[in-house]
Kinemage of the C-alpha trace (Angstrom):
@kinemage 1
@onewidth
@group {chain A} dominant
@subgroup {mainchain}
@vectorlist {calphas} color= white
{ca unk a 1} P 169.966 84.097 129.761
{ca unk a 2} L 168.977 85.284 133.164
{ca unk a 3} L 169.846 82.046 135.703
{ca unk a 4} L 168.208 81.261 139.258
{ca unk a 5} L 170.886 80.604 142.178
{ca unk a 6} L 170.303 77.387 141.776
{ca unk a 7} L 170.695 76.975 137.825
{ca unk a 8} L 173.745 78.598 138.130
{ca unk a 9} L 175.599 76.634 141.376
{ca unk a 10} L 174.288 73.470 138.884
{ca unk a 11} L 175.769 74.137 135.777
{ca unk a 12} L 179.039 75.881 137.952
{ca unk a 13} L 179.458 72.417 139.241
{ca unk a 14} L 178.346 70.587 135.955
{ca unk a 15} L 180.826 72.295 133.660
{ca unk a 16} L 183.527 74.445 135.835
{ca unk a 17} L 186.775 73.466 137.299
{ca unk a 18} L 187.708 75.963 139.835
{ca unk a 19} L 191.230 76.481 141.432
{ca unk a 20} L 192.627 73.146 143.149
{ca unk a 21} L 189.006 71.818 143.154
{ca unk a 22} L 188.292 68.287 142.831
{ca unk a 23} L 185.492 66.924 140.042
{ca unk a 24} L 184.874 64.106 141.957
{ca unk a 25} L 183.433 66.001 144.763
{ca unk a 26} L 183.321 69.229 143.576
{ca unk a 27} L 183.233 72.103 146.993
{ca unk a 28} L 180.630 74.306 147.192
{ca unk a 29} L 180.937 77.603 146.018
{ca unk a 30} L 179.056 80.977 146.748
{ca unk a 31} L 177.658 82.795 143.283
{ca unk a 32} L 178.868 86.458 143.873
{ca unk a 33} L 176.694 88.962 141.255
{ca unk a 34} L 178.303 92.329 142.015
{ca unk a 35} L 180.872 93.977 143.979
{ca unk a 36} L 181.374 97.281 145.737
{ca unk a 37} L 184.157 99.041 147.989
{ca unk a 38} L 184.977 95.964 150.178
{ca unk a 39} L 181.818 94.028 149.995
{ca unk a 40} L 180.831 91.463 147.578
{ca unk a 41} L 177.195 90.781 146.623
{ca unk a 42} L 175.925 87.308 146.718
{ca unk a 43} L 173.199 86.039 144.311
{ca unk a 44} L 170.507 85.196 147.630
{ca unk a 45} L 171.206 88.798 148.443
{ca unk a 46} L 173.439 88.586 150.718
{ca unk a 47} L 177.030 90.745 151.042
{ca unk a 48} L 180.102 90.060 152.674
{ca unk a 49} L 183.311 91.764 153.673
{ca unk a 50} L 186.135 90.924 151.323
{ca unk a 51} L 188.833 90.043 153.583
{ca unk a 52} L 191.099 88.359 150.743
{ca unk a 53} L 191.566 91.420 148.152
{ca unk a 54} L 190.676 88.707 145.199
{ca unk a 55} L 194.131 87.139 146.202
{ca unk a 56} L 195.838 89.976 146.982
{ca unk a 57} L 195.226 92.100 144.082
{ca unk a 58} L 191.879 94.514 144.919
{ca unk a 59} L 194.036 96.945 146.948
{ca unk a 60} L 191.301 99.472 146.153
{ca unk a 61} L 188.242 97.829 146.505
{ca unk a 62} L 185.766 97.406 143.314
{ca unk a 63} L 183.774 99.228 141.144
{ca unk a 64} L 186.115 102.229 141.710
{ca unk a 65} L 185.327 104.805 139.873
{ca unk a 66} L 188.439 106.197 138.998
{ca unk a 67} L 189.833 102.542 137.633
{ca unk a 68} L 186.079 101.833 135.651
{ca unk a 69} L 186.871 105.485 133.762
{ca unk a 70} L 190.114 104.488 132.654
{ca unk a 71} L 189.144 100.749 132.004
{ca unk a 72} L 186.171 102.999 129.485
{ca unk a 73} L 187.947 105.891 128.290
{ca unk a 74} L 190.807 103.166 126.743
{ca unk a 75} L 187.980 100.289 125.694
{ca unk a 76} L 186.986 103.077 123.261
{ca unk a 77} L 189.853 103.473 121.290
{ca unk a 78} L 191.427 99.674 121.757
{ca unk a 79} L 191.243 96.555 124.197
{ca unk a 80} L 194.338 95.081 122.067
{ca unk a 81} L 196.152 95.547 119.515
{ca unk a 82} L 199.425 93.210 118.792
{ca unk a 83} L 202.707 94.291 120.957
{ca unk a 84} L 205.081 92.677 117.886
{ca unk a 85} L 206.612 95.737 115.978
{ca unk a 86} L 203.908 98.102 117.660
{ca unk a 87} L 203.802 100.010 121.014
{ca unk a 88} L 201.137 102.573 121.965
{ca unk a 89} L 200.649 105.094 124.582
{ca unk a 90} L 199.563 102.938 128.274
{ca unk a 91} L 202.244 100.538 127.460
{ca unk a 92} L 205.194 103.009 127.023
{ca unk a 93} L 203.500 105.091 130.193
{ca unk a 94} L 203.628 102.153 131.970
{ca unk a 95} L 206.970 100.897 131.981
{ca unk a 96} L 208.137 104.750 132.630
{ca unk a 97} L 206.113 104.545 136.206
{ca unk a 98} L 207.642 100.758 137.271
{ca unk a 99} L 211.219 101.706 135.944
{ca unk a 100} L 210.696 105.132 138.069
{ca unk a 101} L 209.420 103.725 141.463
{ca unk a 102} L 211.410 100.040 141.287
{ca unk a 103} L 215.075 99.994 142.532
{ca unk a 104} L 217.572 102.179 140.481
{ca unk a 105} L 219.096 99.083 138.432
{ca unk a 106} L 215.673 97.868 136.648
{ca unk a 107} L 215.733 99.670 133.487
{ca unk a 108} L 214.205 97.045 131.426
{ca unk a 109} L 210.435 96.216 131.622
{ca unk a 110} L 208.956 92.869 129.687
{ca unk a 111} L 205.041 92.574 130.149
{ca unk a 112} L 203.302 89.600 130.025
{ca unk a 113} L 199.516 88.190 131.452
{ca unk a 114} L 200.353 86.513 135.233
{ca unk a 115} L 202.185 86.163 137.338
{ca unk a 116} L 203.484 82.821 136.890
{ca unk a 117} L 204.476 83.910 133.358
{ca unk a 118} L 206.292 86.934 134.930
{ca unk a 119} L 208.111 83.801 136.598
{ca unk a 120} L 208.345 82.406 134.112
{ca unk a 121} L 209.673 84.988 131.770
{ca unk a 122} L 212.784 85.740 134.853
{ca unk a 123} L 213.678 82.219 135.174
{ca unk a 124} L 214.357 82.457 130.866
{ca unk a 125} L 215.931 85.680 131.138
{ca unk a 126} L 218.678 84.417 133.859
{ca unk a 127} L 218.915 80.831 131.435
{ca unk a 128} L 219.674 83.196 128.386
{ca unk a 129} L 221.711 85.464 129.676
{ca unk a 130} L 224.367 82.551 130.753
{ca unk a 131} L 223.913 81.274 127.645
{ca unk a 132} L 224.668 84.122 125.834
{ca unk a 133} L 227.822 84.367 127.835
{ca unk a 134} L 229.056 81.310 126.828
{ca unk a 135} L 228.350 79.253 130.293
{ca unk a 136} L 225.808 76.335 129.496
{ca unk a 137} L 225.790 74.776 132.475
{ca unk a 138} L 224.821 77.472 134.736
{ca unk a 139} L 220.923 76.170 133.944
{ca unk a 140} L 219.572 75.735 137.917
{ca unk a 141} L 218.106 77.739 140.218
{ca unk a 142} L 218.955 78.086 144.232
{ca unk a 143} L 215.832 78.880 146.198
{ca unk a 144} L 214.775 78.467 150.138
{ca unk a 145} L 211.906 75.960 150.745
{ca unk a 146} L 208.387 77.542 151.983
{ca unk a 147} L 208.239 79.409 148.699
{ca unk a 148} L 205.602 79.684 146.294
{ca unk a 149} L 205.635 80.942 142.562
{ca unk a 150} L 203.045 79.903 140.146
{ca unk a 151} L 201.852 77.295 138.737
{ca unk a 152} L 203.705 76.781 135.362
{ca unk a 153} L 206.219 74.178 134.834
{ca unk a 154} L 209.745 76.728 135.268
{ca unk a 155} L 207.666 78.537 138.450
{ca unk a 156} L 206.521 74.784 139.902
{ca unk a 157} L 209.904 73.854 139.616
{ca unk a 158} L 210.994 76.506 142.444
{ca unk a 159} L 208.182 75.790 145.051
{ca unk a 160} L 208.578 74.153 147.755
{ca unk a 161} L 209.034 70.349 146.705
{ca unk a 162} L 207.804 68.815 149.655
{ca unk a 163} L 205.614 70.476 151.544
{ca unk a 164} L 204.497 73.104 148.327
{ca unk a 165} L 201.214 72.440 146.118
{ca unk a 166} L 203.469 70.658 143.087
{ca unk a 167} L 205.281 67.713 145.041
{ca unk a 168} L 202.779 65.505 142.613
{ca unk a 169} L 205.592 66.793 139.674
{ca unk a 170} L 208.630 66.557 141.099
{ca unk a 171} L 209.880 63.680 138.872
{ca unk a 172} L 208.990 65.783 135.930
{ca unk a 173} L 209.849 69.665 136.778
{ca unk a 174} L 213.725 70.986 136.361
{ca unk a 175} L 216.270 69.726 138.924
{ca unk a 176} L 216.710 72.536 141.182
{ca unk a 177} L 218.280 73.487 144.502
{ca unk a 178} L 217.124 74.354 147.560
{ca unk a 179} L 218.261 75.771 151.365
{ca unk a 180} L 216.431 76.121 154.472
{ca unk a 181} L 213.322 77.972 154.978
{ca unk a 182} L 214.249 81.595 155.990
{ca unk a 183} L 214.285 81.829 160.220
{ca unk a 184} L 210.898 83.140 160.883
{ca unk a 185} L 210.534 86.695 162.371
{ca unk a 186} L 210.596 90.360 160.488
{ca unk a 187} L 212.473 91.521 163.668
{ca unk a 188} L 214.580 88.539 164.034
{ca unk a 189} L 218.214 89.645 164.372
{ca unk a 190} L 220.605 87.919 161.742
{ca unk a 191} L 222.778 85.364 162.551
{ca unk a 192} L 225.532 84.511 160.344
{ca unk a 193} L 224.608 80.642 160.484
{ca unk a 194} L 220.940 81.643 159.435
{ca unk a 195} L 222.615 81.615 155.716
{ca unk a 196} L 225.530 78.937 156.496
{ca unk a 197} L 223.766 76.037 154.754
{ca unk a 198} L 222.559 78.520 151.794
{ca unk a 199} L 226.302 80.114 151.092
{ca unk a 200} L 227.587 76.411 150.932
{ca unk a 201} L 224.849 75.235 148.752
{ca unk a 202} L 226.094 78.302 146.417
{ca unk a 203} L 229.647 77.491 146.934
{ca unk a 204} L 229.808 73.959 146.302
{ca unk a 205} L 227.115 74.400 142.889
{ca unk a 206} L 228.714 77.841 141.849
{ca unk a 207} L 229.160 76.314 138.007
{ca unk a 208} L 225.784 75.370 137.785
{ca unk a 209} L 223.529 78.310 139.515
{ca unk a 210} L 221.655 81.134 136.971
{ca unk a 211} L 220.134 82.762 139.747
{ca unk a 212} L 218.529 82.890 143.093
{ca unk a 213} L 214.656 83.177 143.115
{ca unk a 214} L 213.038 84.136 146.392
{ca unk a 215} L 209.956 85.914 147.690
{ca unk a 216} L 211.081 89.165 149.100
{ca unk a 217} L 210.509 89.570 153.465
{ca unk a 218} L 206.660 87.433 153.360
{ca unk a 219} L 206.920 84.140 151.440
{ca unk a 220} L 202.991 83.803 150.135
{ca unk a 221} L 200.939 80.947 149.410
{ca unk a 222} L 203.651 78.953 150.598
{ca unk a 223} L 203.096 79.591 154.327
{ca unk a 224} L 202.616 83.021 154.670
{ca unk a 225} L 205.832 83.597 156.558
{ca unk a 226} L 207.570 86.876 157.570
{ca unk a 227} L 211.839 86.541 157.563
{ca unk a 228} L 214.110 89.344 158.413
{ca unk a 229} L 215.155 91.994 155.899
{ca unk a 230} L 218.865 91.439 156.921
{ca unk a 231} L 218.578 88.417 156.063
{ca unk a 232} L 217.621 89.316 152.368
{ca unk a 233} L 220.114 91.818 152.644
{ca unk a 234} L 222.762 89.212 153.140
{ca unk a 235} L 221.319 86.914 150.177
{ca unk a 236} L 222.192 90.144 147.979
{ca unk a 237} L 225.657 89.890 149.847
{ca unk a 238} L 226.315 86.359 148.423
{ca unk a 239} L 224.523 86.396 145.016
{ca unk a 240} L 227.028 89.302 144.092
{ca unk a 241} L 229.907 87.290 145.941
{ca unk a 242} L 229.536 83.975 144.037
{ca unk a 243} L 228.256 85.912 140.436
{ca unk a 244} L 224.645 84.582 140.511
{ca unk a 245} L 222.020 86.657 139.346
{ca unk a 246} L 219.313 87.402 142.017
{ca unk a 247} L 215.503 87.447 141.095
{ca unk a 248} L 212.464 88.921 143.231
{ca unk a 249} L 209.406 87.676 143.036
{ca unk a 250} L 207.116 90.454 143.787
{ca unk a 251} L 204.279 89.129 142.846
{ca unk a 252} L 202.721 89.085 146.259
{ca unk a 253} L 204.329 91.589 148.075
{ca unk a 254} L 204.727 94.341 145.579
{ca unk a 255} L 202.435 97.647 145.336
{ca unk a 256} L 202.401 98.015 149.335
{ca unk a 257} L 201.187 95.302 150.747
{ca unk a 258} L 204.278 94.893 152.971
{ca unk a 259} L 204.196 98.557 154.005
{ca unk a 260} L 207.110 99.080 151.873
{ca unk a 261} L 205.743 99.699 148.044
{ca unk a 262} L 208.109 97.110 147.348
{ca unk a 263} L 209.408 94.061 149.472
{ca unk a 264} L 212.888 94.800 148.876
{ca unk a 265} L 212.735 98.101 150.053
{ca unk a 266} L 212.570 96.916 153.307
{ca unk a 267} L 216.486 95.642 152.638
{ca unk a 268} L 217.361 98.275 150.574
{ca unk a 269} L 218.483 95.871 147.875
{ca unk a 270} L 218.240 95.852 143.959
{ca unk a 271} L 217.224 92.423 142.211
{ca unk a 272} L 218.614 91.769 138.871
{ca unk a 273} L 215.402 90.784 138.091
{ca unk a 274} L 211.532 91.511 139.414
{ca unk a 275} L 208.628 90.179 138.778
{ca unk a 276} L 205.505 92.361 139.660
{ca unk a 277} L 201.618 90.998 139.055
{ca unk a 278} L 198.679 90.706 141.153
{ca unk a 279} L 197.822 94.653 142.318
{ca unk a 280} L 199.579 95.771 139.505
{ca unk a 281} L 195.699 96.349 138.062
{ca unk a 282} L 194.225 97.226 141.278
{ca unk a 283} L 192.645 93.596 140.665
{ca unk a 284} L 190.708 94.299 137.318
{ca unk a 285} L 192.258 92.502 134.768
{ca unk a 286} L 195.150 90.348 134.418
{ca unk a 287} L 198.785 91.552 133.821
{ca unk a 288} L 202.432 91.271 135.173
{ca unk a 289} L 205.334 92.337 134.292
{ca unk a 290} L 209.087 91.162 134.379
{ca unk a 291} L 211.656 94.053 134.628
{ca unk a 292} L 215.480 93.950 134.493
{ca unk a 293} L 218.777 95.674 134.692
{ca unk a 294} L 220.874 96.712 131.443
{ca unk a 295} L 223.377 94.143 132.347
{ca unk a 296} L 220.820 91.307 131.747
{ca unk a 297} L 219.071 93.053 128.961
{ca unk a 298} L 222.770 93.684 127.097
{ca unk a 299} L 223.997 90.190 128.145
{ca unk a 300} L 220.929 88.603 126.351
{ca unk a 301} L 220.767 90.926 123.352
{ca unk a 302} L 224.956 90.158 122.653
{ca unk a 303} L 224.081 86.125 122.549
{ca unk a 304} L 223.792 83.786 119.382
{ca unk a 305} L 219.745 84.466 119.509
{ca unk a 306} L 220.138 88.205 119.484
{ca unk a 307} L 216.714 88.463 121.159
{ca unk a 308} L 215.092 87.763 124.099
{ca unk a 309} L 212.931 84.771 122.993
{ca unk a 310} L 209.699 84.902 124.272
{ca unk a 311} L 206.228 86.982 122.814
{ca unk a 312} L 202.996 86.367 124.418
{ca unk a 313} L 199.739 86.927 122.894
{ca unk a 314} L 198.373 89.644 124.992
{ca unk a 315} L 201.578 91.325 125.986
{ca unk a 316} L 201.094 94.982 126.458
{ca unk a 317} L 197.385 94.642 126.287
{ca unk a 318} L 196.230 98.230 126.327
{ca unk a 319} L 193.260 97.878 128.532
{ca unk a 320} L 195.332 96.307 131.335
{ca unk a 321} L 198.212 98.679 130.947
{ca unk a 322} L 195.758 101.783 130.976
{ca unk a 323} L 194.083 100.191 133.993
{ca unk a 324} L 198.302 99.727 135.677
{ca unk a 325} L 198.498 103.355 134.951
{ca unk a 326} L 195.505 104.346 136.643
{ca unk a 327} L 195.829 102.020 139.575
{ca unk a 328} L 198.960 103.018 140.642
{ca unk a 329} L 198.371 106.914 140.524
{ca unk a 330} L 195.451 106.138 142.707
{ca unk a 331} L 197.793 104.292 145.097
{ca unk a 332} L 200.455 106.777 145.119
{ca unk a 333} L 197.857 109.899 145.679
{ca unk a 334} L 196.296 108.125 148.303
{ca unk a 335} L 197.833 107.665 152.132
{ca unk a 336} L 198.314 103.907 150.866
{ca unk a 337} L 201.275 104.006 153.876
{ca unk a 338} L 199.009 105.155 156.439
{ca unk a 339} L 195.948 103.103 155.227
{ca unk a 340} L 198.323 100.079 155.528
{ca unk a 341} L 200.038 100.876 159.137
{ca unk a 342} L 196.648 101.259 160.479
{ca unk a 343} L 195.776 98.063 159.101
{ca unk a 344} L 198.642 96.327 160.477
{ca unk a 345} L 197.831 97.867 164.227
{ca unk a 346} L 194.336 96.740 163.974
{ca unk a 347} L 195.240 93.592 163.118
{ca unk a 348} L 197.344 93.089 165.539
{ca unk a 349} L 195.180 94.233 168.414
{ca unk a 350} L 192.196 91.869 166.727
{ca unk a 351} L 194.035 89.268 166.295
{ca unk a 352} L 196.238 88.693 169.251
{ca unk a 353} L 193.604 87.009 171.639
{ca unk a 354} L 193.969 83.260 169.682
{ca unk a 355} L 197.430 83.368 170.765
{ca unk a 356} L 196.480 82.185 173.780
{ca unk a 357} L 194.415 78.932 171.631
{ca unk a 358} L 195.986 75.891 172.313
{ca unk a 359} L 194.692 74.422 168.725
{ca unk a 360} L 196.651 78.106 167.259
{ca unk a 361} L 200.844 77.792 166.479
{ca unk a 362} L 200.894 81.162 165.634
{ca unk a 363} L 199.623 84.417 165.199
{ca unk a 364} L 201.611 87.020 163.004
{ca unk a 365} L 201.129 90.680 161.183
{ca unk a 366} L 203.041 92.630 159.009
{ca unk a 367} L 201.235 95.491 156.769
{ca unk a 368} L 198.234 94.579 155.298
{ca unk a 369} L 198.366 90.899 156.452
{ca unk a 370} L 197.097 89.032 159.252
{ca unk a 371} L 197.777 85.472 159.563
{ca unk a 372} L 196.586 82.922 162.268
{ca unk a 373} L 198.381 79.064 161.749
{ca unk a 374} L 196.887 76.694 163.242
{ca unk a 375} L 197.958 73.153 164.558
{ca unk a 376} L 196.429 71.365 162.166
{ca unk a 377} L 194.660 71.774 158.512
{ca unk a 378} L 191.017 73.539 158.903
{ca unk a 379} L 188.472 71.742 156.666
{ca unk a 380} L 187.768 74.256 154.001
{ca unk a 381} L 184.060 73.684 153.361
{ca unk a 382} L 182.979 73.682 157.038
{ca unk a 383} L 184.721 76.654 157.593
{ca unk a 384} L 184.579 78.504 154.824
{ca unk a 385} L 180.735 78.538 155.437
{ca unk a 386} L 181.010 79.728 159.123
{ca unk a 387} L 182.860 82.578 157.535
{ca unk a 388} L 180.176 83.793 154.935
{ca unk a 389} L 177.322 83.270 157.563
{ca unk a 390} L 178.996 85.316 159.579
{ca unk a 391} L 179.266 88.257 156.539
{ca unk a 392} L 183.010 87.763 155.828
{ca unk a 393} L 185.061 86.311 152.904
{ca unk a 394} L 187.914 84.658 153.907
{ca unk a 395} L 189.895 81.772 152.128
{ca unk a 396} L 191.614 79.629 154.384
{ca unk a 397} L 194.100 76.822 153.135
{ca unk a 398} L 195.712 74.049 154.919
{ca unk a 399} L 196.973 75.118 159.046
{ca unk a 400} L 196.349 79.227 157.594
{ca unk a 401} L 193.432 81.604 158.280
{ca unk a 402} L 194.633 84.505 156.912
{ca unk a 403} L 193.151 88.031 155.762
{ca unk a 404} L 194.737 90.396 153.165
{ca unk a 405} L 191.844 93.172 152.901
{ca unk a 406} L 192.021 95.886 150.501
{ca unk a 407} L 194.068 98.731 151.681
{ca unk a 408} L 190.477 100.968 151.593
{ca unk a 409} L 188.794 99.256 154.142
{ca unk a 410} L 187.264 100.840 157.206
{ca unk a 411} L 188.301 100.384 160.941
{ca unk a 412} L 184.595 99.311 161.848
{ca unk a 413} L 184.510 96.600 158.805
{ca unk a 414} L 188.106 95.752 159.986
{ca unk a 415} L 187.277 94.600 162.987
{ca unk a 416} L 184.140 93.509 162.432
{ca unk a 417} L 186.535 90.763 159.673
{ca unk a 418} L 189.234 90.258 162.532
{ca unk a 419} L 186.655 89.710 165.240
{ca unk a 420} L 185.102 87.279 163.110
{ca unk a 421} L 187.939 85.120 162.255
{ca unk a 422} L 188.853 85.021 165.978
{ca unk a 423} L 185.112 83.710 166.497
{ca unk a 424} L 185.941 81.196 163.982
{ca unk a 425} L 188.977 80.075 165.006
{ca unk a 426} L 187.863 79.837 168.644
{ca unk a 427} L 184.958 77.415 167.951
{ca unk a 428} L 187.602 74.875 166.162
């Protein structure tokens, strides 16, 4: 069924619920047909520069050829087969590459679909594990507010419950704690009072904490914010102090968007437990992945259950994992630091002229991201279309105009997307 622009924005707005999109008055959206390097095609012809990586993920751009090759050579000898009692070759390969370039202590890998499974597949692993030891009522989480982890009930539960996306839930989602936002500032130097409230929150509820969840050095779709790797450093400090288990979401920050490959690299710290998703595909299809150290793995294993009790569907799907294995030779042959430090200085030079906007709170860059918070909330429609008559895709939410690009873009394109969004901004 071949569809004009306008059948297709109809029945899109007929029959499809997009992401946080009302169906009362549905927001527009812009029919994209094909897309290439960094540019995506729209259906009236016209392409823009991706400026948003597909949420982070499209590190190397699309239609690559080296990711379509593996995503055909595997198609023709499985998509899927069942991961219960079977493994097969990407899977197996897989693992071996995320155990070898995560911290020493991850020896356990557990793949899943998303990334808000991958949360919530940690969060179960830190519940079992005290129940297999015997403690029951170490069944809550300590976070830091500004985070964001999914959208499941167990990763809701550990957003921000005021100012995240889930406050709507809060009556219903699991009781959990939470400190102070991280100080602001990758160069910030650590104060010891910058983790005063969060060591007395873990004192005082020591009986009752599984773990610590927190986004490593950039917390993501809540706010976009950059804290200092001491500080994270220090959280490592206290989670081993107080015998809490510490888990890193690494959703957003893993496969070198940071400039790190990892965000706790930066601190030189081991989790207890990762979670890994998003680029973990170079953006084709959907997978995460939930890895571990022996201790967790053995202290689940010795329990009552014996197992670790959870089995999705499409765990270990072979055409993701072959496309995992692909993507992340291709990152680690290519320059993937040096295409991300000379994203960061552009970005930095494009962006730094709204600092001077009195509507603009803040401009900040670290890696491959570029973030410009505003005063107040943008309205997404009217500025959203500014952006794509202007050639650019960028996805701005609440006070944030933000870019993420994939880490193969060009300096010209580069600034041609920073310029833009400081034309944007500047007509606000």
């Amino acid at each position: 069924m071949t569809l004009s622009t306008e059948q297709l924005l109809q029945l899109d707005q007929q029959h499809i619920w997009h992401p946080y999109a009302s169906q009362i008055n549905p927001p527009p959206t812009y029919p994209v047909v094909s897309a290439s390097g960094v540019r995506l095609q729209l259906a009236d012809g016209r392409q823009l520069i991706d400026g948003m990586s597909s949420w982070w993920c499209a590190i190397h751009g699309y239609n690559n050829h080296v990711l379509n090759t593996a995503a055909k050579d595997q198609i023709d000898k499985m998509s899927h087969v069942m991961f219960g009692g079977i493994t097969h070759p990407p899977a197996v390969e897989l693992a071996k590459k995320l155990v070898d370039l995560t911290p020493g202590p991850l020896t356990k890998v557990f793949l899943s679909d998303s990334g808000s499974v991958a949360v919530e597949v940690a969060i179960k692993m830190a519940l079992q594990y005290w129940l297999s030891k015997g403690t029951e009522n170490k069944n809550r989480l300590l976070t830091v507010r500004g985070g964001y982890h999914g959208d499941t009930f167990a990763a809701m539960g550990v957003c921000d419950p005021v100012t995240g996306m889930h406050h709507l839930f809060k009556d219903v989602l699991n009781d959990n704690i939470f400190a102070a936002t991280p100080p602001s500032g990758y160069n910030r130097p650590f104060d010891v009072n910058d983790l005063a409230e969060f060591e007395l929150l873990l004192r005082d509820n020591n009986d009752g904490i599984a773990a610590v969840i927190i986004e490593p050095i950039v917390q993501g779709a809540g706010g976009v914010r950059f804290y200092s790797p001491d500080y994270l450093k220090h959280i490592r400090v206290l989670c081993d102090k107080y015998n809490v288990l510490l888990i890193l979401d690494e959703i957003a920050t893993g496969f070198g968007r940071t400039g790190e490959l990892f965000g706790c690299n930066h601190a030189d710290i081991a989790p207890d437990i990762m979670c890994l998703g998003k680029a973990i595909t170079g953006g084709y299809v959907t997978l995460a992945a939930t890895l571990c150290s022996d201790k967790v793995a053995i202290g689940i294993s010795e329990g009552e259950a014996g197992v670790f009790m959870h089995g999705p569907t499409f765990m270990g799907n072979p055409l993701a994992c072959a496309i995992a294995n692909a993507s992340i030779d291709l990152l680690l042959a290519n320059d993937w630091q040096g295409q991300v430090k000379n994203i960061e200085h552009i970005l930095k030079e494009e962006l730094a002229p709204v600092r001077d906007f009195e509507h603009v709170a803040d401009v900040r860059v670290l890696g491959a991201i570029g973030v410009i918070e505003l005063h107040d909330a943008v309205d997404m429609a009217a500025i959203q279309k500014q952006f794509v008559d202007a050639g650019i895709w960028i996805r701005p939410f609440g006070k944030l105009v933000y870019t993420m690009p994939p880490f193969v873009i060009g300096d010209e394109d580069l600034r041609l997307l920073a310029s833009t969004m400081v034309g944007v901004v500047s007509r606000l």
